[in-house]
BAGUPA-611474 format. One record per residue (C-alpha): residue in three letters; z, y, x. Coordinates in pm, whole numbers, plus 50000, padded with zeros to 5 digits. Example, Ala and Ser with C-alpha at 12.3 -4.5 7.8 and 13.67 -1.06 7.14 Angstrom:
% residues 2
ALA507804955051230SER507144989451367
This chain:
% residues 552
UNK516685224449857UNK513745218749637UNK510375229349749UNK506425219049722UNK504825209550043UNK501645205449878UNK498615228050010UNK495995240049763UNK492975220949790UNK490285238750019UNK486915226150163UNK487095205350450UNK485265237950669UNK488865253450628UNK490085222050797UNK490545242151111UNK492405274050973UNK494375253150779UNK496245239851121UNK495555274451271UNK498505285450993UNK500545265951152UNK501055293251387UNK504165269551632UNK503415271251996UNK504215235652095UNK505955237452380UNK508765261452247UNK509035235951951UNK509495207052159UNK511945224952433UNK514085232652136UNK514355209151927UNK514205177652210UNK511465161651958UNK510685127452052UNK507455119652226UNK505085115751956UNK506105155051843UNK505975166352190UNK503155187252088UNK504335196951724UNK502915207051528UNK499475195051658UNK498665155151779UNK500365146952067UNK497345130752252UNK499575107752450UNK500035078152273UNK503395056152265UNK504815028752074UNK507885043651924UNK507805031851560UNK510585058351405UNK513295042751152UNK512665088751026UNK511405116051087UNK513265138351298UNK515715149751097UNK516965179351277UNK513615191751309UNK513395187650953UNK516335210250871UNK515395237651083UNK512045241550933UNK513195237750571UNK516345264950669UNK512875280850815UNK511275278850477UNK508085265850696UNK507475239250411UNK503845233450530UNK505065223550892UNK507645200050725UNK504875181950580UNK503255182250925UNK506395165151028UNK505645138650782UNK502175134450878UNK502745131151230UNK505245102951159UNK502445086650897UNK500155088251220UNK502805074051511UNK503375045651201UNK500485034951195UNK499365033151590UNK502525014951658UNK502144989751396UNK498074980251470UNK498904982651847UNK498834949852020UNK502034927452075UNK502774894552262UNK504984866952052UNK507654884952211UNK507384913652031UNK506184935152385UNK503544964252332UNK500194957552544UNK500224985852790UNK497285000952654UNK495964999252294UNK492874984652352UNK494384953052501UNK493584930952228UNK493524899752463UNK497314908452512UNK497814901152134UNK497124908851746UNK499044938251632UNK502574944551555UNK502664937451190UNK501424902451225UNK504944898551389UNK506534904851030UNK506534885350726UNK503494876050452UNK505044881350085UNK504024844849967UNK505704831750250UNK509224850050124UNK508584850449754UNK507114813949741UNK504724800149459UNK507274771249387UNK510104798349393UNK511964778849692UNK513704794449958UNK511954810450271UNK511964791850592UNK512934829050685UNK516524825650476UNK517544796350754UNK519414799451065UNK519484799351401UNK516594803651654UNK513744785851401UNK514324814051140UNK514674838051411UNK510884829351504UNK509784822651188UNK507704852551105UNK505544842251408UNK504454806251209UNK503284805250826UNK503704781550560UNK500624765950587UNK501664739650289UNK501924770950035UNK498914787749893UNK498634821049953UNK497844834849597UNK498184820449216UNK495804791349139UNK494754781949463UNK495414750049672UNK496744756250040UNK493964757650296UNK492804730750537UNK494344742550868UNK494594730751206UNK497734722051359UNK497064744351610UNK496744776751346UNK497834808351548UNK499154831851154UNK498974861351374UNK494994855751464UNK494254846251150UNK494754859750816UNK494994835850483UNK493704855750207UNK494024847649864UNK494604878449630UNK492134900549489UNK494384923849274UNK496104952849482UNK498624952549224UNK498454919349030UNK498674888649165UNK495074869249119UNK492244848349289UNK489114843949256UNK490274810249100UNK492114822648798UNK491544815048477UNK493594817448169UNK493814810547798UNK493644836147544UNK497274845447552UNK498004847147883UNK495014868647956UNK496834899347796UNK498744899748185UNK495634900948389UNK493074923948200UNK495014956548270UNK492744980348483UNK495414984348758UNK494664941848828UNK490904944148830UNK489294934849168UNK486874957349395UNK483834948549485UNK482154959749829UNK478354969249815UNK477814934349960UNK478984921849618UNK482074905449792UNK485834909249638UNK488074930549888UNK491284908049946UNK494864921649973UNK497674908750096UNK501264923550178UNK503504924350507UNK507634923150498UNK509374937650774UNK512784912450925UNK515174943550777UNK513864940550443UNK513394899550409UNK516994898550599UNK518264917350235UNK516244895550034UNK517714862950215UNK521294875650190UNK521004883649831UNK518894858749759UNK515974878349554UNK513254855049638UNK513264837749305UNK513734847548944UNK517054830048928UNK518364845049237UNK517494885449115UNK519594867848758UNK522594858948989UNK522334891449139UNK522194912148830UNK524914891348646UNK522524901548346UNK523154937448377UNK520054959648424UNK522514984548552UNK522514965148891UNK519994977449156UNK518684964449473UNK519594990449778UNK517654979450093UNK518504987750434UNK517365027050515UNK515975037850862UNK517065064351091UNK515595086451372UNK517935074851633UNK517045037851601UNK513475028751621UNK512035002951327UNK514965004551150UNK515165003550806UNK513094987550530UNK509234983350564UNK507024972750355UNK503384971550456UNK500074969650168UNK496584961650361UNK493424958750234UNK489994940950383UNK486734939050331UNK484304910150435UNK482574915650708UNK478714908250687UNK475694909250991UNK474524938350855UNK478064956950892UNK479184973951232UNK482474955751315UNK483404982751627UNK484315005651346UNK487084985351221UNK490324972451302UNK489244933351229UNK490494894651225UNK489584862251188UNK490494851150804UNK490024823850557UNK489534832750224UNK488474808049850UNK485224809049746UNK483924827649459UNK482144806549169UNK481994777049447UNK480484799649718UNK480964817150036UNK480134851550121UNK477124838050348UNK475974817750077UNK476974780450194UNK478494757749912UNK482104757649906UNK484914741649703UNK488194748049880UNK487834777650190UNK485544800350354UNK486054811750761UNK485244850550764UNK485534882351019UNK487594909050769UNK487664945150866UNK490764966550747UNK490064990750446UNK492765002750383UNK496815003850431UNK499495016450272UNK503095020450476UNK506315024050278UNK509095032350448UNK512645037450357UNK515005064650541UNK517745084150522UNK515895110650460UNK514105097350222UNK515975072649946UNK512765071249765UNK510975061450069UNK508055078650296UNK504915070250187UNK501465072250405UNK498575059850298UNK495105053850544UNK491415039850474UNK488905033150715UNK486585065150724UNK483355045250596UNK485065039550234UNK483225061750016UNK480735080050277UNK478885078850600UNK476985103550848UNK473655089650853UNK472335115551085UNK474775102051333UNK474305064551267UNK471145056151045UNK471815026350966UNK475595026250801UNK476075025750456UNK479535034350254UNK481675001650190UNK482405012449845UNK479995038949684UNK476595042549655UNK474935071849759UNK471465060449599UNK472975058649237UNK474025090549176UNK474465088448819UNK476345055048821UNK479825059448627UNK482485054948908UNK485715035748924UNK484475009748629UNK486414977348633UNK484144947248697UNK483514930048353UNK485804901248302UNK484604869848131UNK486004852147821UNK487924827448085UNK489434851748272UNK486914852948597UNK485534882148673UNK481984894848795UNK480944904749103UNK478164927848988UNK477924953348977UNK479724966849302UNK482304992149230UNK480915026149274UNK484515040149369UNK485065081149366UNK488165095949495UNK489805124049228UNK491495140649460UNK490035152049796UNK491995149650123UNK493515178750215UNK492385203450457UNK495355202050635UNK495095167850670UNK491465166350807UNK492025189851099UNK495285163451150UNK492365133551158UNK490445151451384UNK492685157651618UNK494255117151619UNK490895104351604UNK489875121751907UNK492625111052143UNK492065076951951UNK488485082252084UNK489675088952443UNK491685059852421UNK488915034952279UNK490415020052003UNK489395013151656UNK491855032151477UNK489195063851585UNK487585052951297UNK490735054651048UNK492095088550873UNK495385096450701UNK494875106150298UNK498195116750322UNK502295114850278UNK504605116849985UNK508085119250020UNK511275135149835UNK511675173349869UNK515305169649706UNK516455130049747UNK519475137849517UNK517235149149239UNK517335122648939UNK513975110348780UNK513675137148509UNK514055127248189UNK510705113448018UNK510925130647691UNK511695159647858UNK508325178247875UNK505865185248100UNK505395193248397UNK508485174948504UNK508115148548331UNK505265138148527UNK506225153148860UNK509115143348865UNK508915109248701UNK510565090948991UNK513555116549103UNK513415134649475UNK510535161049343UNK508075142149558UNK505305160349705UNK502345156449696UNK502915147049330UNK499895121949330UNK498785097149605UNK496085066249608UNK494355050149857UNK490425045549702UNK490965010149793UNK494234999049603UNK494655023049303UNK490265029649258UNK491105026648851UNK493775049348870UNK491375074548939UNK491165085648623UNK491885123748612UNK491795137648251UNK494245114948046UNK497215115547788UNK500305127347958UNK502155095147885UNK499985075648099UNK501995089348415UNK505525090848262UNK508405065748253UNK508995040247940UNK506115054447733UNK505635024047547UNK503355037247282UNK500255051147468UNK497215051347399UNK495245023847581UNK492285047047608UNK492085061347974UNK490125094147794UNK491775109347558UNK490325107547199UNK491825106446889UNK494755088046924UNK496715114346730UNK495745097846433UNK497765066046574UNK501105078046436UNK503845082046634UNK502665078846945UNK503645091747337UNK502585124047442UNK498755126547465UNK499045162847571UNK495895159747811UNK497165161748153UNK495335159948524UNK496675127548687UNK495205096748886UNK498815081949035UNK501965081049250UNK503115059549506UNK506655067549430UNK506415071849051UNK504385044149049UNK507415022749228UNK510225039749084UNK509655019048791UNK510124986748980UNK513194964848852UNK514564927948840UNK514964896448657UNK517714901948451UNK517544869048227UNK515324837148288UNK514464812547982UNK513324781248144UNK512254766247804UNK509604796247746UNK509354806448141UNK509434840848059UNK512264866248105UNK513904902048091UNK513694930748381UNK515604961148441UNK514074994248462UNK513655023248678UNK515525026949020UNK516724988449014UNK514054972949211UNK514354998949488UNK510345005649471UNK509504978749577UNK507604959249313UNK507794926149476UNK510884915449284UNK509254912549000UNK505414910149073UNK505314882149320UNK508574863649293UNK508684829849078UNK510944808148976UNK511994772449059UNK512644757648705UNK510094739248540UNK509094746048172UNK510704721147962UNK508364717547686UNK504924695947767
């Protein structure tokens, strides 16, 4: 069945009717269908909390509303699971992996996801392999210890850390690309800038002036895959592939009868928390970040690491199901991003956007300099292309009031929304195929919504009016210009039809492959395309490889 969930876009005063359409009395929905707790009160916010983290959506649910044709309460169902996601995974845990009986219990524990695995810790800067790939009870514990001998991000030297370091309390943060993979230390020559002056690499920079940092989270099904088939490294994905780009990666899918199964992958963003910033309205920890230009955020000289309190920005959860191949994909930002009710609190200001500068040009990369470092002025004055839907709002409203009740954080946190495959057995259309489907359905699975960004990790993807072959697959000759212009005179080039677009989570990811051939000589290599990395762009993006060049 092939459908569009999406709902037209409406002011957020419609918020209310938009659930009113709804039209499901609860109780008959959840004495039917024997919904699990979290949908007890379906399709509205079921203001009990729990700590079921679901490996799907309920898939008989599913079916009857799509048999139903009640496409708008399907993407409900979605929603709801984007919401139980993310309580479960930022509610607090022991080293034992028990839930804290309430969610405000922080003295019972960080939360869940600091129980999984950092990405530098699995795909290693020196390319070796993971403590994680060992055996017995060490590995079995060892996504509750970190590396500390690794640095966590290219050009950096490992921090300074105690011996007593608790990972889970504190987070090592290294990376300022929410794509790329970059510090504020990088620098490169002439050549090898061509890989980090792309606009999807470029930093963000807070109204403080500081970088955000990003770093990602692993879940034990997905590194268990990587350890067996030993993708951590370039030369592993080259075993794997026996050279064939016809050879894809298929992690470990989740179900709705076994809770946290399947593959997780988790993309968090933080901002630097200063005096002047209210840390009650976000979900924080303890971090350690480089300095910038031989700095700290609080001024103080530093060469080697700075001790900071980071609030959470923003995080994305991809999830892989049986119900959806192409994975479920929820995306949340804390609610101060890009505005603030100053009527209700005076003195907050928006992380990211400036409400005094109303005619500065939004979502400019910083300028980069000659050697590769980039400024941190002016901050980023980021603008979101595409609102949040109605439906969605009167969703937040309702989770952030029980959130409210409850006392947490997370009150001040609000879904942007869920992709996921209307038809998982549709293939990616084909590129040169024309619009619309070329675009829409760049990935396969007719994904709905079409386009989804978080303002935190894809803020120069909002772009909006641009040549059509910006958003389809293997366009190699596009125009680099993110407006269109002339660029018919360019020959043949990719379609420049002008086209609305800022990005995908799934398209974006579909594209994803792996090392197909390594030359140790040149250290560079060949990747598959589209499909063989199972969107996940890890493979390719963060793993490295254990030969040494062989020239000086």
């Amino acid at each position: 069945m092939i459908f569009n969930a999406r709902l037209s876009l409406v002011p957020i005063a419609a918020a209310i009717a938009a659930v009113a359409a709804l039209s499901l009395e609860p109780s008959a929905v959840a004495a039917s269908y024997g919904t699990p707790t979290y949908l007890a009160k379906f399709p509205y916010f079921n203001p009990t909390l729990s700590t079921a983290l679901p490996g799907d959506v309920d898939t008989a649910l599913k079916k009857q509303l799509e048999n139903k044709q009640e496409f708008a309460k399907v993407q409900r169902l979605f929603d709801l699971w984007s919401w139980q996601a993310f309580i479960t995974l930022n509610w607090p845990v022991n080293n034992q992996g028990k839930f804290a009986p309430k969610v405000t219990d922080t003295s019972f524990g960080p939360p869940k996801w600091t129980t999984w695995y950092e990405s530098p810790d699995i795909f290693r800067q020196d390319g070796g392999v993971p403590a994680a790939c060992g055996t017995g009870p060490v590995a079995a514990l060892v996504s509750l210890t970190r590396e500390t001998n690794l640095p966590v991000a290219r050009d950096l030297k490992a921090f300074a850390l105690p011996q007593a370091f608790d990972k889970r309390k504190t987070r090592l943060l290294g990376n300022i690309s929410a794509v790329g993979d970059i510090s504020p230390a990088t620098r490169r020559d002439d050549q090898e800038l061509e890989e980090i002056t792309q606009a999807f690499t470029a930093p963000l920079i807070d109204q403080n002036g500081n970088y955000a940092f990003y770093e990602i989270m692993l879940d034990p099904n997905e590194v268990g895959y990587i350890c067996t088939y030993k993708l951590y490294n370039i030369e592993g994905q080259v075993a794997f592939t026996g050279g064939s780009s016809a050879k894809a990666a298929d992690l470990p899918r989740g179900n709705d009868a076994k809770d946290g199964s399947g593959s997780w992958e988790l993309k968090l963003a933080w901002r630097i928390l200063t005096k002047g910033d209210d840390a009650s309205r976000f979900l924080t920890s303890e971090a350690i970040v480089p300095p910038t230009n031989g700095k700290c955020p609080d001024g103080t000289a530093s060469t080697d690491q700075c001790p900071v309190v980071v609030g959470m920005v923003g995080m994305h959860i991809a999830h892989k199901s049986d119900s959806s191949p192409q994975w479920i994909w929820s995306t949340f930002e804390q609610v101060d991003n890009l505005a603030v009710n100053n009527v209700a609190h005076p003195a907050l200001k928006p992380s990211f956007f400036d409400p005094n500068c109303e005619i500065c040009v939004p979502n400019v990369p910083p300028v980069q300099n000659s050697d590769g470092s980039w400024a941190t002025s002016p901050p980023t004055q980021a603008w979101r292309a595409i609102p949040i839907p109605a439906d969605k709002v009167a969703l937040n409203i309702e989770a952030q009031a029980a959130l409210t009740k409850a006392g947490s954080a997370m009150r001040h946190y609000q879904l942007i929304d869920t992709q996921w495959p209307t038809s998982p057995s549709t293939p990616p259309a084909n590129p040169a195929g024309g619009l619309p489907n070329a675009v829409e359905n760049k990935p396969g699975g007719n994904p709905t919504p079409v386009f989804l960004t978080n303002i935190t990790m894809e803020t120069y993807f909002q772009v909006g009016k641009q040549p059509a072959c910006q958003q389809e697959e293997n366009q190699s000759n596009c125009p680099a210009a993110s407006w269109l212009t002339a660029n018919q005179k360019a020959g043949q080039v990719d379609d420049t039809t002008p086209i609305f677009g800022t990005e995908s989570c799934m398209g974006c990811h579909s594209s994803a492959g792996l090392y197909t051939s390594w030359n140790q000589a040149t250290q560079k290599g060949t990747q598959s395309g589209q499909l063989k990395g199972d969107f996940s762009w890890l493979f390719t993006q963060k793993a490295k490889s254990i030969s040494k060049p062989t020239h000086p």
